[in-house]
C-alpha positions as CSV (number, residue, x, y, z in Angstrom):
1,X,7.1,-28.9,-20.6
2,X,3.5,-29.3,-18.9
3,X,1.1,-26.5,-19.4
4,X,-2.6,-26.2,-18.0
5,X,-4.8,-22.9,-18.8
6,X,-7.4,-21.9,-16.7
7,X,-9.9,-18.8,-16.7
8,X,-8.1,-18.2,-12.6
9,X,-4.6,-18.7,-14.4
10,X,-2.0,-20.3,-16.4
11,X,0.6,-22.7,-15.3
12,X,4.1,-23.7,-16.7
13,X,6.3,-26.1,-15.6
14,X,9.8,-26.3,-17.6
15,X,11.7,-29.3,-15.5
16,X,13.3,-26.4,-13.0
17,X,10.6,-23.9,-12.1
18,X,6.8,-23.2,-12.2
19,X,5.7,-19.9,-13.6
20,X,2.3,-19.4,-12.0
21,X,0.4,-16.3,-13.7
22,X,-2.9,-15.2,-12.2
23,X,-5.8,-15.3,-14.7
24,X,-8.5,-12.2,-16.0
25,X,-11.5,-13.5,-14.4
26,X,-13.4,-11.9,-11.4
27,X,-13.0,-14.6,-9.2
28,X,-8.9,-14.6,-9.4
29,X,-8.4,-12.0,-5.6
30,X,-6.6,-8.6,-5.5
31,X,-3.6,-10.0,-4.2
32,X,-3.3,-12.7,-7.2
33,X,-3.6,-9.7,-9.4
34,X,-1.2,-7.1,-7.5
35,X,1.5,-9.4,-7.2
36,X,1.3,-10.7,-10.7
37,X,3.6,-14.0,-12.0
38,X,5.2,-15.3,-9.9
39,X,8.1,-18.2,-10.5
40,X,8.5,-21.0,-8.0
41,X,11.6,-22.9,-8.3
42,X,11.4,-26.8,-8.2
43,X,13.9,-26.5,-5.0
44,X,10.9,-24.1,-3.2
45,X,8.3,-27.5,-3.5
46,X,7.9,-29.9,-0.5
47,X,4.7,-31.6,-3.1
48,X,1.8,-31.1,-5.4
49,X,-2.0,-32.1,-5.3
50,X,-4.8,-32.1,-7.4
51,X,-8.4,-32.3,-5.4
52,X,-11.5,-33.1,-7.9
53,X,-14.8,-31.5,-7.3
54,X,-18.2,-31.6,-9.0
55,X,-18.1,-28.2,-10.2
56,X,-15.0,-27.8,-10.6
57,X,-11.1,-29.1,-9.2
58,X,-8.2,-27.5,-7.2
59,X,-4.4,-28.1,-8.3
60,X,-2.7,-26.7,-5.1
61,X,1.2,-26.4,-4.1
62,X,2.9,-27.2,-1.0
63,X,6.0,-25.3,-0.4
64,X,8.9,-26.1,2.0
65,X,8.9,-24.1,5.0
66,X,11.2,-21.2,5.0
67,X,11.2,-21.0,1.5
68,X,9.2,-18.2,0.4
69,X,8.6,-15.0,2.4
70,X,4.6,-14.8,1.5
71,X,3.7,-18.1,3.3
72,X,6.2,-17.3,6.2
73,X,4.6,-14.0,6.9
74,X,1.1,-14.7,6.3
75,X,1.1,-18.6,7.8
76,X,-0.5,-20.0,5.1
77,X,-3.6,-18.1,5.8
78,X,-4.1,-16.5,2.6
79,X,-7.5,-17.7,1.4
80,X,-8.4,-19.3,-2.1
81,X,-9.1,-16.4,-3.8
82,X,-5.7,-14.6,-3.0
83,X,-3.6,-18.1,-2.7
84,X,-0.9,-17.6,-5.8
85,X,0.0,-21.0,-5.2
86,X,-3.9,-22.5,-5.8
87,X,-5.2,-23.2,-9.5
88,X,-9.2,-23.6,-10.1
89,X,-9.5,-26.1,-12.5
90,X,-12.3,-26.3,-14.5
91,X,-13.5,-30.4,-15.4
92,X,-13.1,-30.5,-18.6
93,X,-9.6,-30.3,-17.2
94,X,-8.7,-32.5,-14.8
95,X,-6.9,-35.1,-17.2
96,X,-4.4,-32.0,-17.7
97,X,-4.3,-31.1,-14.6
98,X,-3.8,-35.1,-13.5
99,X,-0.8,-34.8,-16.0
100,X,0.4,-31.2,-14.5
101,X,0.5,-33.0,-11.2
102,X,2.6,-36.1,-11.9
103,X,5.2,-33.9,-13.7
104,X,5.9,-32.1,-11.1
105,X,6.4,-35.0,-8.5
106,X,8.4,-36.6,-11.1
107,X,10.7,-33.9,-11.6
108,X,10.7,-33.7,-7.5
109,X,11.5,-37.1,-7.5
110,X,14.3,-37.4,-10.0
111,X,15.9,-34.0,-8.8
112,X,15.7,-35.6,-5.2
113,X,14.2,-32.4,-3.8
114,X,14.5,-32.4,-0.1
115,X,11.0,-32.1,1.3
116,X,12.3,-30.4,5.0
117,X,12.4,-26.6,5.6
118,X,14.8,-24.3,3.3
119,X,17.8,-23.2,4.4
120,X,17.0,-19.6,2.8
121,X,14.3,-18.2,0.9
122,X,14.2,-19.1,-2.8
123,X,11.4,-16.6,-3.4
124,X,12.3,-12.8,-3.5
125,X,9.3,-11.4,-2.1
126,X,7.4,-8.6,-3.5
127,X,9.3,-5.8,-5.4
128,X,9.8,-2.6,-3.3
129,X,8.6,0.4,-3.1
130,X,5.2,-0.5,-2.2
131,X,2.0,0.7,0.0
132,X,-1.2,-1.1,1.1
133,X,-4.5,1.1,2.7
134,X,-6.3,-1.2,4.6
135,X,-8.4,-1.1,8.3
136,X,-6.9,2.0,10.2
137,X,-4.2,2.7,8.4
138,X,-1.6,2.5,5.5
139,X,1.9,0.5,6.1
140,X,4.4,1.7,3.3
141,X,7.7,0.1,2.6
142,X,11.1,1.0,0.9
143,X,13.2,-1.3,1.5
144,X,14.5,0.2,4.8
145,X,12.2,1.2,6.7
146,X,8.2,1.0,7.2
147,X,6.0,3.6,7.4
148,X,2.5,3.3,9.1
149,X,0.2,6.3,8.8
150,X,-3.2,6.6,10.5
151,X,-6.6,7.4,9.0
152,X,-9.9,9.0,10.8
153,X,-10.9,5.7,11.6
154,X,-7.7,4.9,14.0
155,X,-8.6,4.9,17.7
156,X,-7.5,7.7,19.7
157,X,-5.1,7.3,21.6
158,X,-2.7,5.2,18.7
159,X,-3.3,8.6,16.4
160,X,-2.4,10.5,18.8
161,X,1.3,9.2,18.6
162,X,1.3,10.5,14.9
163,X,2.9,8.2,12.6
164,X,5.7,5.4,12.7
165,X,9.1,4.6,11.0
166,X,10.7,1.4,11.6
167,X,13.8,0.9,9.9
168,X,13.9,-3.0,9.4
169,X,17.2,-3.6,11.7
170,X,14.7,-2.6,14.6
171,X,12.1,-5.2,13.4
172,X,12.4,-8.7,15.0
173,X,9.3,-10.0,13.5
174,X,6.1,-9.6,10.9
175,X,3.1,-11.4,11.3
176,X,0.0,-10.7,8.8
177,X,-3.5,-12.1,10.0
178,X,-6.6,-12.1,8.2
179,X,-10.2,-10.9,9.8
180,X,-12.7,-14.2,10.6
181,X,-15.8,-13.8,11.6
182,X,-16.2,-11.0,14.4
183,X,-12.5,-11.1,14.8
184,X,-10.2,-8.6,13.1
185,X,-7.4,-9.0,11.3
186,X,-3.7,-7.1,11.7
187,X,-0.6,-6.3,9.8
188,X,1.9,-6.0,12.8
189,X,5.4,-6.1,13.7
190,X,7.3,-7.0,16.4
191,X,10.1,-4.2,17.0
192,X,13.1,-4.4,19.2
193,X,13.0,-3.1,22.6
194,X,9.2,-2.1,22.2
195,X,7.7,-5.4,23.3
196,X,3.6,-5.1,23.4
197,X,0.5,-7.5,24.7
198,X,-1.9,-4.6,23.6
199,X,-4.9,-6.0,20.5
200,X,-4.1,-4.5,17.8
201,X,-6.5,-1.4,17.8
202,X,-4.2,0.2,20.4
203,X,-0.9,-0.8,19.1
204,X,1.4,1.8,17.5
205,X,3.3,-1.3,15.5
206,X,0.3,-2.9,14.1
207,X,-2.4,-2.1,11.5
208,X,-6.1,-3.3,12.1
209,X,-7.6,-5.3,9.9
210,X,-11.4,-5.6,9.4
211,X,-12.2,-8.0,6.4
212,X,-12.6,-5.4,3.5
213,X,-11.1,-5.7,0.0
214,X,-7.6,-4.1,0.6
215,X,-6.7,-6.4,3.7
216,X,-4.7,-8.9,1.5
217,X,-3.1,-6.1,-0.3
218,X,-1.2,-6.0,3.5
219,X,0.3,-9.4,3.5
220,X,2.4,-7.9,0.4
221,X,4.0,-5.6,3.3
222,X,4.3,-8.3,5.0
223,X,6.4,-10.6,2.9
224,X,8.3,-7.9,1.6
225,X,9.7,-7.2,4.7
226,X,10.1,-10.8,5.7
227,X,11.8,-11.3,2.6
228,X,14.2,-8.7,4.5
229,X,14.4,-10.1,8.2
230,X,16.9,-12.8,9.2
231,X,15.8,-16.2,7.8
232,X,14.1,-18.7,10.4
233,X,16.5,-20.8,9.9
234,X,19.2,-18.2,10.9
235,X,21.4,-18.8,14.3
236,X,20.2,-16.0,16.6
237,X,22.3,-13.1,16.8
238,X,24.9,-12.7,19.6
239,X,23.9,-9.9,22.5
240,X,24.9,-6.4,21.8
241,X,28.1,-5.5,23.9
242,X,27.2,-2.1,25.5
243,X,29.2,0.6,23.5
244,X,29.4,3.5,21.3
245,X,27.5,2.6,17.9
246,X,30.3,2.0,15.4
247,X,30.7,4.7,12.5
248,X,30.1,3.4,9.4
249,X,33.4,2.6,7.2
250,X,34.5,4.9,4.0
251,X,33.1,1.8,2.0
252,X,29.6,2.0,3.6
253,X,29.5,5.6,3.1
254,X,30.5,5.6,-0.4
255,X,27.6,2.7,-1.2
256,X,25.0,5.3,1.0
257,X,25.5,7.9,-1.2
258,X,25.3,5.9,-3.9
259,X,21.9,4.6,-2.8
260,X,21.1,8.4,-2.2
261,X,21.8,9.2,-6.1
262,X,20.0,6.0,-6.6
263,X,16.6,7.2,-5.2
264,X,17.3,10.6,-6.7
265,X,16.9,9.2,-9.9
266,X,13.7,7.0,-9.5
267,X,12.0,10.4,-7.5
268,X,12.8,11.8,-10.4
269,X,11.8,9.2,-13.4
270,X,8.7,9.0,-11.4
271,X,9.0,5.8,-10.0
272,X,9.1,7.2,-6.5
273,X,6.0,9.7,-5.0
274,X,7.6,12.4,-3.0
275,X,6.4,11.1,-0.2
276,X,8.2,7.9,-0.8
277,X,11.3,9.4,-1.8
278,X,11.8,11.7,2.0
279,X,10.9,8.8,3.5
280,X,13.6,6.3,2.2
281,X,16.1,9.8,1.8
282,X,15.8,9.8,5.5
283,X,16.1,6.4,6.3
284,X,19.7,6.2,4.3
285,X,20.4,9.6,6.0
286,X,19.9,8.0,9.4
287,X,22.4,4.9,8.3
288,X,25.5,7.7,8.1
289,X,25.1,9.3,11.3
């Protein structure tokens, strides 16, 4: 086992997965902190580096493509701060972290990890339910469906189309960018039949972003619901033959009402807001028409 503990976080390595949990200190960003441990399996790495500095060293992992649902939706754009998958290291360190390094390409090595793109995602993606305020707006998430709500800030003409539910067999796509400079940032999604060119201050399917605290806290939507799309990898699906929409089977219903008592009981227990709960009763209510 190979351990190295940091003031931004602690890694362990136990020969078949990393468990990377984000440190206490100020520094360590508000995604880091939201999404909390997180544990990469060896099969997930394409490589390790460690990068010396003068005040201090960077141990930094390289996942395959298509393996984890974070990095797919966000493009490896996530910056240091928020990065789970970057470790400051302090230099009093770096011989651990030298050591940290090797094991990992060792155990790569022997294990004969294939450093090409994943077949599937070995990372779950963030637990569900979960909501992110951020821009103009807040994107919530069930599961099923997303929910984008406006705030005062939202221009015009997008409020004035009130709020949106995409259930996620309508989403094709999910792209989370961050602000830069004088350009803003966006949470959006691309959904079926509702192709748009339009920035993202007049799309209905997208949430602005404009470089404040929150924004990262939308790339969580993000790779939730990417988590929940086809993967990359995926053969496209075969055109739609024009037709009634099939009823769903006795099984399907049975398992939908199951879900319903499901929700029920976390509205209840208090895991769910009210607000969540109608929103993911409806969505499961929409599946059995």
């Amino acid at each position: 086992m190979a351990e190295i503990l940091q003031k931004d976080g602690t890694w362990v390595f136990d020969g078949d997965a990393l468990r990377l949990t984000p440190g206490r200190d100020k520094n360590v960003g508000l995604l880091r902190r939201s999404l909390g441990e997180l544990v990469v399996p060896l099969g997930a790495l394409a490589g390790i580096s460690f990068e010396q500095g003068k005040k201090s060293g960077r141990l930094r992992l390289r996942l395959r493509d298509g393996a984890d649902p974070l990095t797919q939706a966000t493009g490896g754009r996530l910056t240091e701060p928020h990065d789970p998958y970057r470790l400051a290291v302090e230099p009093d360190r770096y011989g651990v972290a030298e050591y940290f390094a090797d094991e990992v390409r060792n155990a790569l090595l022997l294990d004969q990890v294939p450093a090409g793109p994943a077949a599937g995602y070995l990372l779950p993606g963030p637990p569900v339910p979960l909501s992110a305020a951020a821009g103009d707006g807040t994107a919530a998430f069930d599961g099923e469906c997303v929910r984008l709500e406006w705030n005062w800030k939202t221009e015009d003409a997008k409020a004035a189309a009130g709020p949106r539910t995409l259930p996620v067999e309508d989403i094709l796509a999910v792209e989370w960018q961050p602000a830069a400079g004088l350009e803003n940032g966006y949470l959006r999604f691309t959904v079926r039949n509702a192709p748009t060119k339009q920035p993202p201050k007049y799309d209905p399917n997208a949430v602005e972003l404009w470089g404040f605290k929150k924004d990262p806290l939308m790339a969580l939507v993000a790779a939730a619901v990417q988590a929940r799309l086809p993967h990359p990898s995926a053969p496209a699906p075969a055109p739609a033959l024009a037709g009634p929409r099939p009823v769903a089977s006795e099984d399907d219903h049975d398992a939908l009402l199951r879900r319903l008592r499901e929700l029920g009981e976390l509205h209840r227990s208090g895991v769910l807001t009210d607000d969540e709960f109608t929103m993911a009763k409806q969505a499961v209510l929409k599946r059995m028409q």
